[in-house]
VEXDREN-2710 file (C-alpha; in Angstrom, 1 decimal):
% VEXDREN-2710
k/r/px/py/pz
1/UNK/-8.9/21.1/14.2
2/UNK/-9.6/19.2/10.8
3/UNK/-7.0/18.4/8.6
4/UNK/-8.9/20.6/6.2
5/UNK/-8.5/23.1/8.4
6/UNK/-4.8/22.9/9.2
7/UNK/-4.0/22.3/5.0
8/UNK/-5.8/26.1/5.0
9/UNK/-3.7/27.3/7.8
10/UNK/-0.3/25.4/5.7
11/UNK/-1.2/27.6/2.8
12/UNK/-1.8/30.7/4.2
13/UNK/2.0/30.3/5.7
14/UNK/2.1/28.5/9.0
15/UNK/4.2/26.1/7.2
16/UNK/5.1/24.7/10.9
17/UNK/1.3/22.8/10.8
18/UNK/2.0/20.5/8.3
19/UNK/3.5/18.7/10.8
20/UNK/0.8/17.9/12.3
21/UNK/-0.7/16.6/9.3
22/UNK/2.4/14.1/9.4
23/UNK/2.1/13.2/12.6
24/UNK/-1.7/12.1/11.5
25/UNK/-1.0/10.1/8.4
26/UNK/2.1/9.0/8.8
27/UNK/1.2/5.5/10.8
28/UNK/-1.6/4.8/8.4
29/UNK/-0.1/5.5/4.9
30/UNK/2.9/4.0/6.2
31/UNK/1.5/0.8/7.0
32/UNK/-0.1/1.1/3.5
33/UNK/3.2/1.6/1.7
34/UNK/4.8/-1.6/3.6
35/UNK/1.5/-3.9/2.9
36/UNK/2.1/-2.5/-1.0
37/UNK/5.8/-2.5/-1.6
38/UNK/7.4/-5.0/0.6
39/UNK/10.1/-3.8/2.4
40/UNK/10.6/-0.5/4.7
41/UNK/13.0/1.2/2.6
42/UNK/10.6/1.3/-0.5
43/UNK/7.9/2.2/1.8
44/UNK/9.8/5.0/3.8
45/UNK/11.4/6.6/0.5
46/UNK/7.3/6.4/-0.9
47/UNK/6.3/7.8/2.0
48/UNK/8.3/10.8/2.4
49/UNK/7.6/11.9/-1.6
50/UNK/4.3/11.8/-0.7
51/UNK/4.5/14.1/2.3
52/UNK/7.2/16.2/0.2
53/UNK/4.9/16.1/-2.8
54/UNK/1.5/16.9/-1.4
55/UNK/3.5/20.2/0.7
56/UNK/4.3/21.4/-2.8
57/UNK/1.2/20.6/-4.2
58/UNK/-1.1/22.0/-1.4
59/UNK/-2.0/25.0/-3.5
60/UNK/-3.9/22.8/-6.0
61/UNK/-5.7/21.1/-3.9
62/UNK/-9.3/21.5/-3.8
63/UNK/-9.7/23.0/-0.1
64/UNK/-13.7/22.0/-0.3
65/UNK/-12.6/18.4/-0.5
66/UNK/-11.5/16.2/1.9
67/UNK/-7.6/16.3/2.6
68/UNK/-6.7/12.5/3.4
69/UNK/-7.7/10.5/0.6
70/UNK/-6.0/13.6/-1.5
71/UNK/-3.2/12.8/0.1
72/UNK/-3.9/9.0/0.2
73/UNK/-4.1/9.3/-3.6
74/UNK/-0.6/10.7/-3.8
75/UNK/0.6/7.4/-1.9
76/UNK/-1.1/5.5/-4.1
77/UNK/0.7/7.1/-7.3
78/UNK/4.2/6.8/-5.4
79/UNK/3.8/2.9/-4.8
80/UNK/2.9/2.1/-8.1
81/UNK/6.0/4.1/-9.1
82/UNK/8.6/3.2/-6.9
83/UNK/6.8/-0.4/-7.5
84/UNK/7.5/-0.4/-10.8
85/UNK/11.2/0.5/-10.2
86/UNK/11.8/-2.1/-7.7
87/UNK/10.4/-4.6/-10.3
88/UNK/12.7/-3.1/-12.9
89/UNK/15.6/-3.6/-10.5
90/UNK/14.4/-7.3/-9.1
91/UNK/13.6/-8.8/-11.9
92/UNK/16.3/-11.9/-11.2
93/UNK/14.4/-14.4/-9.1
94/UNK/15.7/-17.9/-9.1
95/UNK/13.2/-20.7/-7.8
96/UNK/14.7/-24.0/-7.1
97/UNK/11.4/-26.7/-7.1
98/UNK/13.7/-29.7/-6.3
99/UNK/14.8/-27.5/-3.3
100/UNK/11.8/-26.2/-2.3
101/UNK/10.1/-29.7/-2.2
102/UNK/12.5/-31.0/0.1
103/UNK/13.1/-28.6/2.7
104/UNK/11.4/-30.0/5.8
105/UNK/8.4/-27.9/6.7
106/UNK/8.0/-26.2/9.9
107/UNK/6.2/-27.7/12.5
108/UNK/3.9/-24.7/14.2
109/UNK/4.5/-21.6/12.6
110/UNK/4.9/-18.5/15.1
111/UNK/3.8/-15.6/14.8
112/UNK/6.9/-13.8/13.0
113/UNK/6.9/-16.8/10.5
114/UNK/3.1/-16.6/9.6
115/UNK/3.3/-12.8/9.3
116/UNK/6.6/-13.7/6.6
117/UNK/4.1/-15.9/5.0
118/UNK/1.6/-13.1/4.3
119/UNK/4.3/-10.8/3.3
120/UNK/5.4/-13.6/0.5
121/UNK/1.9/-14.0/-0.2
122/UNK/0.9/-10.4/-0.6
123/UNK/4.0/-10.3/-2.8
124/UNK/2.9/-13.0/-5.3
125/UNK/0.3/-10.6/-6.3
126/UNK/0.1/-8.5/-9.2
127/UNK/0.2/-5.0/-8.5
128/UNK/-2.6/-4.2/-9.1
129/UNK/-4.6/-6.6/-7.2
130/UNK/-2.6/-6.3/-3.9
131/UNK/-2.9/-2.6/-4.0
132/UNK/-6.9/-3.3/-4.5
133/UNK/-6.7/-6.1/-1.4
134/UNK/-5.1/-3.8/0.5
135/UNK/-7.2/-0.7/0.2
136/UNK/-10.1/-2.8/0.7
137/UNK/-9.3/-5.2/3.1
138/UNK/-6.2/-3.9/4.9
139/UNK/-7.7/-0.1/4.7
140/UNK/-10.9/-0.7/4.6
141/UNK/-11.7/1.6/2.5
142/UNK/-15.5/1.4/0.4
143/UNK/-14.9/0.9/-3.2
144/UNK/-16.5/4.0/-4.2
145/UNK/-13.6/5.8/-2.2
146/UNK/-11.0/3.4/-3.9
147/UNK/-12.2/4.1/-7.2
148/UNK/-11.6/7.9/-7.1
149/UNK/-8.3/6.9/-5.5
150/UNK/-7.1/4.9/-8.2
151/UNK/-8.8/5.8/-11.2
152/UNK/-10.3/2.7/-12.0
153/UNK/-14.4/1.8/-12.0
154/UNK/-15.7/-0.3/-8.9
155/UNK/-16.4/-3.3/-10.9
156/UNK/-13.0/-3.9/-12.1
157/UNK/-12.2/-3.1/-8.5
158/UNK/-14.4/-5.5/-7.1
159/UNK/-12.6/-8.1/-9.4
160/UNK/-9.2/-7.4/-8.4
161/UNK/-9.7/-7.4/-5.0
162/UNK/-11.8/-11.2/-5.6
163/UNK/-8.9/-12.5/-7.8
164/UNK/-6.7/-11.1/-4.7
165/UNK/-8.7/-12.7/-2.4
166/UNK/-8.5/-16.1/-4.7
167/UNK/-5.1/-16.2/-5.4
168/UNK/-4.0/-15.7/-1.6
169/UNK/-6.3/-18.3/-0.7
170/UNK/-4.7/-20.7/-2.9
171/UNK/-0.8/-19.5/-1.9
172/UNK/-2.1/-20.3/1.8
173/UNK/-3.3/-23.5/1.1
174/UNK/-0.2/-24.4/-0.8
175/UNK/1.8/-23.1/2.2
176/UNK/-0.3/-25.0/5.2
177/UNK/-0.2/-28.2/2.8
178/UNK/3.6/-28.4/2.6
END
């Protein structure tokens, strides 16, 4: 059945189906949320107001369009919030250059270690653009479909996700060159 389908069958009472619409989402937006926020608890406590807030919300959505990037859109909302209250929280960050310069630098980096890099690297990026990178290179999403997600026109889209795409390069190279 489609998930516009079981979203109908949600609101006219089988409450027991939106399960299912969990159990379809969940990996993907979940993966999503970690990529965008950085550590599982964020991501988890994003996720489930999402689910939660798109159950209440059901009866406003538009049952002749598509369910998922509705409820992708909700996501995206509760990143950038609970984004913005991690940041609020984090702000203390102490970087020690002399430190950092001397530490000896690993010789092959395995697989866990490269996968920490990208994490620190996706991190470096503003908001805005990682969410942008990620919907378009991590989600693969076309940026007409990211702009109705987000709100914002394609072009500026298409400039995030190239600034994204610059800046990570350049945190990479940093990285390999130390």
């Amino acid at each position: 059945m489609s998930d516009e389908g079981i979203a109908r069958r949600v609101r006219s009472g089988d409450t027991a189906a939106f399960a299912e619409l969990v159990a379809r989402y969940r990996d993907r937006l979940g993966r999503y949320a970690l990529h965008m926020l950085g550590n599982r608890e964020d991501a988890e406590e994003a996720l489930q107001d999402s689910f939660v807030r798109a159950y209440r919300s059901l009866a406003r959505w538009n049952d002749t369009a598509p369910f998922g990037p509705w409820l992708f859109a909700i996501l995206v909302n509760r990143c950038r919030t609970t984004g913005r209250r991690t940041a609020r929280r984090d702000r203390i960050f102490v970087r020690d250059d002399v430190t950092l310069s001397t530490a000896p630098a690993p010789e092959a980096p395995d697989h866990a270690e490269w996968d920490d890099t990208i994490r620190r690297a996706l991190d470096r990026l503003a908001p805005a653009s990682r969410e942008a990178f990620l919907l378009k290179h991590v989600e693969e999403l076309e940026y007409d479909d990211m702009a109705r997600l987000t709100g914002v026109g394609v072009s500026a889209l298409k400039m995030r996700v190239k600034r994204a795409c610059d800046e990570l390069r350049s945190f990479l190279t940093e990285v390999e060159h130390v």
